[in-house]
C-alpha positions as a Markdown table, in Angstrom:
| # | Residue | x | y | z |
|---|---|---|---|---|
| 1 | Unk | 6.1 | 2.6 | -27.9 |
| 2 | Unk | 8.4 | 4.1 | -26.1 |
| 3 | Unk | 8.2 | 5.4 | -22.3 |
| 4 | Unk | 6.7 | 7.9 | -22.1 |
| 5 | Unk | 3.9 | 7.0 | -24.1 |
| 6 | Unk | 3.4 | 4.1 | -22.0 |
| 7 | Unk | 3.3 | 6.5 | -19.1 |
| 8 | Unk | 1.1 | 9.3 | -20.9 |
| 9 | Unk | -1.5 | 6.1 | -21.6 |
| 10 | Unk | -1.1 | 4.9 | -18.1 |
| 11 | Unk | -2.3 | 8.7 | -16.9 |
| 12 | Unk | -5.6 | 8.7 | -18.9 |
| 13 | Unk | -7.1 | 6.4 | -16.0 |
| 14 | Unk | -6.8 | 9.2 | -13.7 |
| 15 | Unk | -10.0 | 10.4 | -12.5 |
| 16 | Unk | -11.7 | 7.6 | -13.6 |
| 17 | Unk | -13.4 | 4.9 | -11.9 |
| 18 | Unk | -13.7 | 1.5 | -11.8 |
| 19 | Unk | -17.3 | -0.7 | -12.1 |
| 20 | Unk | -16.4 | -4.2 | -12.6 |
| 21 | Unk | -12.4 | -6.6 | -12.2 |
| 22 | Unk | -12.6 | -9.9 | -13.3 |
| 23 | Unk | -9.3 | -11.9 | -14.0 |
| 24 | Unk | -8.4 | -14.2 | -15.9 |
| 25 | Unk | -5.9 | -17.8 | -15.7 |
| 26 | Unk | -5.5 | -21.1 | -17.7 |
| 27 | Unk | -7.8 | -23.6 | -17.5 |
| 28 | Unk | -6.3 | -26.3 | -14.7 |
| 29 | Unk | -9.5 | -28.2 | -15.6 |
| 30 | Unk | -9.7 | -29.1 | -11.6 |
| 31 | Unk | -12.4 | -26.8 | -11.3 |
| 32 | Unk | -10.9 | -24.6 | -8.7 |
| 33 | Unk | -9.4 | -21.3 | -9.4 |
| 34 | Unk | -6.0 | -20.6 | -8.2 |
| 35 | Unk | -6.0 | -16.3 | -7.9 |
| 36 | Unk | -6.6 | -16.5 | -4.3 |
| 37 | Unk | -3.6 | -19.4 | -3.2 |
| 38 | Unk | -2.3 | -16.3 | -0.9 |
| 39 | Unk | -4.3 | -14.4 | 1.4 |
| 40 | Unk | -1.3 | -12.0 | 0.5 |
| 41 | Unk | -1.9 | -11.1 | -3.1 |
| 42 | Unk | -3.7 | -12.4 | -5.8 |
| 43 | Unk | -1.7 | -14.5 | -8.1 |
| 44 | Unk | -3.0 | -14.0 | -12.0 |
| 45 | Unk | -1.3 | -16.4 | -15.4 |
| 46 | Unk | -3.0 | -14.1 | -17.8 |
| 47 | Unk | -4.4 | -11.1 | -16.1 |
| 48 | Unk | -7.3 | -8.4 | -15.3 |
| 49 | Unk | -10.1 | -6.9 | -17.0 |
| 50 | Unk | -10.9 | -3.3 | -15.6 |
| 51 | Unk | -14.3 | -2.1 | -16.7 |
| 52 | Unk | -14.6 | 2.1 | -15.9 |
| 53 | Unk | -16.7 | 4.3 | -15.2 |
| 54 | Unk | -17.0 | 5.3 | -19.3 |
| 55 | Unk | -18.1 | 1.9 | -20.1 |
| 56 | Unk | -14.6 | 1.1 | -21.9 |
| 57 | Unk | -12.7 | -1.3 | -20.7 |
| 58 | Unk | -8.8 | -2.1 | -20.3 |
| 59 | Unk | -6.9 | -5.5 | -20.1 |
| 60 | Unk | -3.8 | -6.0 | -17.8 |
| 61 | Unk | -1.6 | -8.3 | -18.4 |
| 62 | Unk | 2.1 | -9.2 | -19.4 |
| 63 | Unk | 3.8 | -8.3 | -22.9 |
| 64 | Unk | 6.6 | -7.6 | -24.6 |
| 65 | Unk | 6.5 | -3.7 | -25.6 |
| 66 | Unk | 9.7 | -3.1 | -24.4 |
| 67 | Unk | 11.1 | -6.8 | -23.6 |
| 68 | Unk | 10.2 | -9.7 | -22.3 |
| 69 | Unk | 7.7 | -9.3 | -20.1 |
| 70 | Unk | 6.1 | -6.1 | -18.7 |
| 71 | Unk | 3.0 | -5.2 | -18.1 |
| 72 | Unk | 0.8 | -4.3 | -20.5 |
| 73 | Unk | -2.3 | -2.4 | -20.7 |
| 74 | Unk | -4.3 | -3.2 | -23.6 |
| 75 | Unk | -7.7 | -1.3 | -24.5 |
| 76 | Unk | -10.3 | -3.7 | -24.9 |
| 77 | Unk | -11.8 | -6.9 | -23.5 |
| 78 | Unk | -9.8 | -9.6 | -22.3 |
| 79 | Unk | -11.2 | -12.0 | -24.6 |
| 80 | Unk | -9.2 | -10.3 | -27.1 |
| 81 | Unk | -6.2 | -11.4 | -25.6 |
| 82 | Unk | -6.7 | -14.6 | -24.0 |
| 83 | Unk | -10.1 | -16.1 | -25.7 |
| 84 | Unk | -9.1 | -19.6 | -23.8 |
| 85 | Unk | -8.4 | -17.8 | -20.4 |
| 86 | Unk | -10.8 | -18.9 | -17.8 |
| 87 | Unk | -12.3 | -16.0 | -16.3 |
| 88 | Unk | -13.7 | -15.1 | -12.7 |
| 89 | Unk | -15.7 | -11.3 | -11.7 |
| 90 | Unk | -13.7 | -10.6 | -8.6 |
| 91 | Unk | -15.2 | -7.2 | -7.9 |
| 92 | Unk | -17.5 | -8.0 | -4.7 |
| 93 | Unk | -13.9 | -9.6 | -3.3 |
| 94 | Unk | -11.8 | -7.9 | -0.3 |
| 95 | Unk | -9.5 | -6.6 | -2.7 |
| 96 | Unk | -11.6 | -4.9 | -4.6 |
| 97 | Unk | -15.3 | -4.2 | -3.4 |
| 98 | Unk | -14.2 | -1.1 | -1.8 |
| 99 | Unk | -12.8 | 0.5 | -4.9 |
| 100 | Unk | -15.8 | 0.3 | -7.1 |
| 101 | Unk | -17.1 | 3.8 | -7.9 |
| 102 | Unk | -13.9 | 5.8 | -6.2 |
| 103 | Unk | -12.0 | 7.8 | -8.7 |
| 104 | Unk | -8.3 | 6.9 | -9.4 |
| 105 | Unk | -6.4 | 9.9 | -8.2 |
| 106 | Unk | -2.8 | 8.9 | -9.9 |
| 107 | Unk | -0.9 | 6.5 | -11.8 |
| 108 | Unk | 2.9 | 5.4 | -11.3 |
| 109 | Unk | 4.9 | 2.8 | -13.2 |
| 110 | Unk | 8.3 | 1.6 | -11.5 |
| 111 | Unk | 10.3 | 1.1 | -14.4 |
| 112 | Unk | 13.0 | -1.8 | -14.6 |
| 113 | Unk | 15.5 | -2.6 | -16.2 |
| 114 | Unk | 17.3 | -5.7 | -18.2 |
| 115 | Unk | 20.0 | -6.6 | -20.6 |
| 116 | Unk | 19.5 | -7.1 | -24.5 |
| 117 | Unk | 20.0 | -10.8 | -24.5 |
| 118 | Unk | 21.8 | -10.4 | -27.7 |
| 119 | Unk | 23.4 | -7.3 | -27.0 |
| 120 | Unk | 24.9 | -7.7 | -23.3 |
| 121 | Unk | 25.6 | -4.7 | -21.2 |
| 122 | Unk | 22.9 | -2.9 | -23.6 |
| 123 | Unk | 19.8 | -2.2 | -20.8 |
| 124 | Unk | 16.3 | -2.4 | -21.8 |
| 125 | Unk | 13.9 | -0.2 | -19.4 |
| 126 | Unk | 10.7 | -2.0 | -19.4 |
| 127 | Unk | 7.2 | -1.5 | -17.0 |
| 128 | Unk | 7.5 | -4.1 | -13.7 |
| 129 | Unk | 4.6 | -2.6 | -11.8 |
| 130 | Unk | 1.7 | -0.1 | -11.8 |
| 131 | Unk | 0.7 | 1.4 | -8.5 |
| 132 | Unk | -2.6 | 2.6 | -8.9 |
| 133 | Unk | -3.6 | 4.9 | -6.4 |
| 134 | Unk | -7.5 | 6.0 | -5.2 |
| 135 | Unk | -9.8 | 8.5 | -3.6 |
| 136 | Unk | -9.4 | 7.3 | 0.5 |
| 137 | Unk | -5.7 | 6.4 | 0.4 |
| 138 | Unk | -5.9 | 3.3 | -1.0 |
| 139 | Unk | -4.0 | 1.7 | -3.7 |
| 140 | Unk | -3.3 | -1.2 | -6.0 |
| 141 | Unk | -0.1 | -2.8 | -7.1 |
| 142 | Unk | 0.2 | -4.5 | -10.6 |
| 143 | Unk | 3.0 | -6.4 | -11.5 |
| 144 | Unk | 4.7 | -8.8 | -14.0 |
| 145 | Unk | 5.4 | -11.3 | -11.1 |
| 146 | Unk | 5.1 | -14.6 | -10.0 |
| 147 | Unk | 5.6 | -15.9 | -6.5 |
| 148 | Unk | 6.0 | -19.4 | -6.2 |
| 149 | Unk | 7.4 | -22.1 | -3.3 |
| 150 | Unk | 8.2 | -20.6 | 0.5 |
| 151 | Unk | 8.4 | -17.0 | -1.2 |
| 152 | Unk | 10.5 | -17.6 | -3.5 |
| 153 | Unk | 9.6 | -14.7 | -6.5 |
| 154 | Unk | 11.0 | -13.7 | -10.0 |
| 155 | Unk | 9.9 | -10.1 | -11.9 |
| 156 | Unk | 9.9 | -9.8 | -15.6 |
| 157 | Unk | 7.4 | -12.8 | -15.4 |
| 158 | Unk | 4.6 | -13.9 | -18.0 |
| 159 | Unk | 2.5 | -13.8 | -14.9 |
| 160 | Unk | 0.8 | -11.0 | -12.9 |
| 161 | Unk | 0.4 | -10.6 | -9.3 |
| 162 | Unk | -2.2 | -8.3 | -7.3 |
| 163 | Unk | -1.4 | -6.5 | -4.5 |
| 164 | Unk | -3.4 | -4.2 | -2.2 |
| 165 | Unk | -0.8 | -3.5 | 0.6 |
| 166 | Unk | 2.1 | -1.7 | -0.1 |
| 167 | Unk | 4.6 | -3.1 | 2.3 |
| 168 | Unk | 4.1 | -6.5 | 1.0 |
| 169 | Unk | 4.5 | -5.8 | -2.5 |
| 170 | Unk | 7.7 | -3.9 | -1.7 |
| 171 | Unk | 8.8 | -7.2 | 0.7 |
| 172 | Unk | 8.6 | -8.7 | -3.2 |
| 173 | Unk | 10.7 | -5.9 | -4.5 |
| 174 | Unk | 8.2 | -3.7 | -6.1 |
| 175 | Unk | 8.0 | 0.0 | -6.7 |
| 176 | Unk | 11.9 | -0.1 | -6.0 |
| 177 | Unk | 12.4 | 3.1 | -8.2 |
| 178 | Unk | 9.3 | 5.0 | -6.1 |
């Protein structure tokens, strides 16, 4: 794939809506699910299930089309890519309940950068974060992130974190080429 194919198949959300979220993490088998640790963000090991407005639906999560790890979007159901994920609908929640129905007006990726682990000084652009943006001025931040201990954060992560204000996701150094 290469970039701007990612980016053309980013764009086809674009006027569409969204009817149902639910994401998806490993099984802690503690019975207590861990997306909402941080008032902050929402903090995902797998990822996100999007159901639109055609009845298709797209999985979010973290791959390796370019290197080690961007995000992914995937058509399909998450089950497809994490059958053992344990799964939550988080489309009534704060972060989401006011998005449902209201049509995605654009679609950015901030694009990264790493070195070829076997080829140094050889950089490898890959996708760090997806800034969805909606009808009403709101938006949405995707991104292969994790956040651990007293903020302490890494991109290129098998992880994905969920953002819905802008300022804090750029606190964790997203959307830096925006």
């Amino acid at each position: 794939m290469t970039r701007d194919e990612y980016e053309t198949n980013a764009r086809r959300l674009i006027g569409n809506t969204i009817t149902k979220v639910v994401y998806h993490e490993i099984d802690y088998r503690d019975n207590k699910f861990h997306f909402f640790d941080d008032p902050r963000f929402d903090s995902l090991d797998f990822g996100l299930e999007l159901e639109l407005g055609t009845g298709q639906f797209l999985s979010i999560t973290w791959g390796s089309e370019f290197y080690q790890y961007g995000v992914s979007l995937i058509d399909g159901r998450f089950s497809t890519v994490a059958p053992q994920s344990r799964f939550l609908d988080v489309s009534e929640t704060k972060r989401w309940k006011t998005l449902l129905g209201r049509p995605i007006e654009s679609v950015d990726v901030s694009w990264s950068w790493s070195e070829k682990f076997s080829k140094p000084k050889t950089p490898i652009d890959y996708p760090q974060d997806v800034l969805l943006q909606f009808e009403g001025e709101q938006a949405r931040v995707i991104s292969a992130l994790e956040i651990r201990e007293k903020n302490s954060f890494m991109g290129m992560m098998d992880h994905i974190t969920v953002f819905d204000d802008l300022e804090i996701a750029r606190k964790f150094k997203c959307l830096e080429d925006m």
